[in-house]
Structure formats: C-alpha cells, structure tokens
N, C-alpha and C positions, 0 to 999 in steps of 0.2 A: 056428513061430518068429516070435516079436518083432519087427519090423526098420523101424527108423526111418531116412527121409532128414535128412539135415544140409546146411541151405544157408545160407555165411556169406556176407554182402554188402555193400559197401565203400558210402560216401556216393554216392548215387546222382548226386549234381549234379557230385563230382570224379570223374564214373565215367568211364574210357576215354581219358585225356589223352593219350596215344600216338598217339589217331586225328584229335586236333585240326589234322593238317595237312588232312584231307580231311571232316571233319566240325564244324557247329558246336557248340558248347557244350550246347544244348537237344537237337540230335540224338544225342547222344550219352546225354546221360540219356533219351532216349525208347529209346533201343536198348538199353541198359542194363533201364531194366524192362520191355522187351519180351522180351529174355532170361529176366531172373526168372520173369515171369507162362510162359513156357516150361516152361523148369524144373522150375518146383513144378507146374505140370498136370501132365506128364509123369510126373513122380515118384507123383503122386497115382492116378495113373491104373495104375500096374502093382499089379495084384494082389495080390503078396508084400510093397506096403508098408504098415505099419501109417500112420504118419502124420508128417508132414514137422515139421520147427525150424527156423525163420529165425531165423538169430542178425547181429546190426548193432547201430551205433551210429546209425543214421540210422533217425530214428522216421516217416520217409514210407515207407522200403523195408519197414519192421514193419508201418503201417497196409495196406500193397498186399496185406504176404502175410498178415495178418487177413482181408484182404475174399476171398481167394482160399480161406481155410478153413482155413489153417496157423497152429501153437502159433509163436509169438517169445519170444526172448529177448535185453534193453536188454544190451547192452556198455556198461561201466563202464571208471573207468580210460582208462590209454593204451593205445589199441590196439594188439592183437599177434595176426595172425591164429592163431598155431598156439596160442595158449592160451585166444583164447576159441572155439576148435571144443574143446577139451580139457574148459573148462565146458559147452560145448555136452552132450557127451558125457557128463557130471557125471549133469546132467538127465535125461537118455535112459537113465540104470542106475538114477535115483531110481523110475523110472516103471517099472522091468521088465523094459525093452527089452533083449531077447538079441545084437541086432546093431544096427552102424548102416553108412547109404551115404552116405558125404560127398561130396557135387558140389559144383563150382562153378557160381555164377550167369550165367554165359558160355557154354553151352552153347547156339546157338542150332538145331542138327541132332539132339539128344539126343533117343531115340524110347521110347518104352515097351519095345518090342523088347530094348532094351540095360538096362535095369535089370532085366529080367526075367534075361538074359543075364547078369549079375553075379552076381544073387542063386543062378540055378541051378548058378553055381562055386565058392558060400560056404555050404553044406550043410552041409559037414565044422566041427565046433567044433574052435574055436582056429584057423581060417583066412585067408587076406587076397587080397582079391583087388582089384589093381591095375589104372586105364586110364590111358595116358598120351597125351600131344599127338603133333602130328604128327614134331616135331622129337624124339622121344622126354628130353623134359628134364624137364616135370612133371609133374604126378600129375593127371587129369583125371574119376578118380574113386576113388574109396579105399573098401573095402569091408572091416567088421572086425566077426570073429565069436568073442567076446563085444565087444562095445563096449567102448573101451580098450584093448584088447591089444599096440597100440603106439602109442610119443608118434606124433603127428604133425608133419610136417616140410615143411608147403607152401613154395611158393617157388623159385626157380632150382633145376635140380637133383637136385626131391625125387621124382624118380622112380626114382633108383638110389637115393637114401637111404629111402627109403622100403621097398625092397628088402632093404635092409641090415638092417634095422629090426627085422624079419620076421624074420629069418634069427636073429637077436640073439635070437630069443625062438622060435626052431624051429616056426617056424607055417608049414603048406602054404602055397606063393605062387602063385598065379592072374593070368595075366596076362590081360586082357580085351580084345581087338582089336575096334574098330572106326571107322568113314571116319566116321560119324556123329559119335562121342564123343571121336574127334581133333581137330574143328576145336572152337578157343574161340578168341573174339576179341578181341584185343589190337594189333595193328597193323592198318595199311591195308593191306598184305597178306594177309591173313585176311579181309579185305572182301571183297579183289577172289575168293579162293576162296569165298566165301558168295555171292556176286553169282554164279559160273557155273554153281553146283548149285543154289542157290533164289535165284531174283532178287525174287521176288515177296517176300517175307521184307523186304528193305530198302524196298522198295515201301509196305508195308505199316508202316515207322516212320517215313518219311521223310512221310507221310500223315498219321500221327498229330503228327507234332512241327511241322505245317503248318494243325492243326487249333485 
C-alpha cells in the first residue's frame, strides 16, 4: 500500500499567536519549526509511509521541509485550509498514492509508534481512521484509504464532523487513542502540559531562538 503523509503549515512568522501572552514572537516561530522539523521526521521515519507533502504558502516553511527531504507544494490564492489539503490530496492520487495520513504541524509528542498505529487500522479499503485532541474537538490526524474518500473539514469541531463524514460515505471508522497525538499546541496551556512530560523539548527551542 501506497501511503503518503500530508502536512499543511500556516506562515511560520504568524505562527501560534494564542501563546503571545507567554512567548515572544521569534519563539514562537522557532517552536513552530521545531514542530514541523518533528513531524516530518517522525512521519518519515515509520515504515508504512511512502513519503511526506508540505503544502503552505510560506516559502521558508517549503525550503525547511526541502532540506528535510520532503515533496511541497506553493498554495495559491486565498488560503483555505480544507481546500488546499484537498489539492494536496489532488497530487497524492496523480502519483498513485492508495492512502493518505494528514497531521498537523503541531504535534510536538507524535512518535513513530502512532503512525504505525494508524496505518495498522487502515488496512481495510474505503476506511478512515481518526485522532483527535485532548478536548475531543478536532481532528489530530485523519487517515483515508483511498485518498479522498471524504472532503475534509479541519477546524473547530471537525472531529465529530469528520465522523459524520464517514458515515455519509459508509466507510469503517477507526478511532486512534493516544496521550502522545492528543497534545498540539495552541494555548499556554498546552505549554504548561508539554513542559511536565518533556521539559527538555522547550529547552531545546527556547536555545535555538536565543541562538
């Protein structure tokens, strides 16, 4: 089986404005592609995948995940996350690809372990297999066998829509549990649980964005 990652990623210098109460501007872009550069290791790294798409309009977040060995593709237009994973996905059926696993850029606890974990739930064709956040609201990885089998609906929410989605198009649903692939960060909240499971982790961007 086929199976390409999809990772879309927002301007890396407006990235994480949420945490501007406890972080400054440039830390927060270093933590931002400290995530990414995660990420796509991660992704790279499990065995069942063939090979990762960074999709952005920000042509620093394109040259990182070049240097990292991943295909991009430039977003045109106004951005809109759920259509350009859609072109994303365009791409990934031109090439072949039988499945794709859409993560976000945010994941800083995402381990090889858990992609492996997705993929070994999406065997079955025509199947979807969903992670969501802690809060159970969105969707923190999206897993879809063939590629396209349902729109996608990131966003507030899209984790029961998402659900629904599936159901609309009677594809087996896979739900993917893990402490690992629940946390993404987005508030200072989310810091302070990343700082009591890995402190070293912010250590290590707070280093670089002082470098």
């Amino acid at each position: 089986m086929t199976v390409w990652t999809i990772i879309p990623v927002k301007p890396l210098t407006r990235a994480k404005s949420r945490l501007s109460p406890v972080l400054t501007q440039e830390e927060r872009q270093v933590l931002a592609e400290s995530m990414l550069d995660h990420v796509i290791n991660t992704a790279k790294s499990a065995p069942g995948i063939t090979g990762v798409l960074v999709i952005s309009r920000d042509t620093r977040a394109l040259a990182l995940a070049r240097d990292l060995g991943t295909h991009t593709v430039q977003e045109s237009g106004t951005p809109e996350l759920n259509y350009a994973l859609m072109r994303a996905t365009q791409v990934i059926t031109a090439w072949r690809g039988r499945a794709v696993l859409i993560l976000p850029a945010d994941l800083p606890l995402i381990s090889k372990e858990d992609v492996e974990g997705i993929l070994a739930l999406g065997t079955e064709e025509g199947s979807v297999v969903i992670a969501t956040d802690r809060a159970e609201d969105g969707t923190n990885a999206l897993f879809t066998r063939p590629p396209g089998l349902i729109d996608y609906a990131f966003g507030p929410g899209s984790f029961a829509r998402h659900i629904e989605l599936a159901r609309g198009v009677h594809a087996p649903i896979h739900i993917y549990s893990s402490d690992r692939l629940s946390l993404d960060v987005d508030v200072p909240e989310d810091l302070d649980r990343l700082r009591q499971v890995r402190p070293e982790l912010l250590q290590l961007f707070r280093s670089r964005a002082e470098s």
